[in-house]
C-alpha positions in Angstrom: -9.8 -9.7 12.1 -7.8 -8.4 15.0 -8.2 -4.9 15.2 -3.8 -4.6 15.2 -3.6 -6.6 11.8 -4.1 -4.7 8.7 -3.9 -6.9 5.4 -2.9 -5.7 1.8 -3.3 -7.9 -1.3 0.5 -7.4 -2.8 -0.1 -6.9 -6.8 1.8 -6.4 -9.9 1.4 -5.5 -13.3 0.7 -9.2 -14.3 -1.7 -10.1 -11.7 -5.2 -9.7 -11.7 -7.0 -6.8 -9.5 -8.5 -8.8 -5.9 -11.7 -8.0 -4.7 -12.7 -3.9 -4.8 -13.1 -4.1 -0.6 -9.4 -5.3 -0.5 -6.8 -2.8 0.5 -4.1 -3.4 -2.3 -0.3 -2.7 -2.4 1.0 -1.9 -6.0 4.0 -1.7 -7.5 5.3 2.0 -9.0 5.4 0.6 -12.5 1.7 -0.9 -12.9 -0.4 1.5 -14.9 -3.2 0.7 -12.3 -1.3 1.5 -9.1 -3.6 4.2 -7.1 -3.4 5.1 -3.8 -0.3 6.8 -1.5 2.9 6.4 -2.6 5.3 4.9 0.2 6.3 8.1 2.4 9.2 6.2 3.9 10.6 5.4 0.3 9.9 8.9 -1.0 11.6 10.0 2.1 9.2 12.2 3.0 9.5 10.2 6.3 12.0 8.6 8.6 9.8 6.1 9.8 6.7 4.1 8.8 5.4 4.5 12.4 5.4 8.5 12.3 3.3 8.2 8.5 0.9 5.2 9.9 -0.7 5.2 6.9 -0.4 1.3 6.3 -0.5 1.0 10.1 -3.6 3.1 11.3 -5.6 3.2 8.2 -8.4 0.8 7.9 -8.8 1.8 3.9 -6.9 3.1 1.0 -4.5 1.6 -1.2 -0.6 2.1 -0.6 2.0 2.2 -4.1 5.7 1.2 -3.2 8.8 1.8 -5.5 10.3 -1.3 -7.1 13.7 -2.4 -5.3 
């Protein structure tokens, strides 16, 4: 995989877990969700380029709010 591509398996409370190796992206509301929450929807930051979490990372598992 290109070292600039980082790849999150997108999961919600109905779907089933992927792979333990995958990085996975949950949803707020699924009892499973683990990880960081989203600094850019906590507003904790302005931008996702200053957190980099998702961006610079190459593990951990990343929890956004439902919109």
């Amino acid at each position: 995989m290109p070292h600039k591509v980082r790849l999150f398996a997108s999961i919600d409370p109905d779907m089933p877990l992927p792979p333990r190796d995958w990085r996975r992206a949950f949803v707020l509301d699924d009892p499973r969700a683990m990880g960081m929450l989203c600094a850019f929807q906590t507003e904790e930051q302005r931008q996702c380029l200053v957190c980099g979490y998702c961006l610079r990372r190459k593990q951990g598992d990343v929890i956004f709010k439902v919109h």
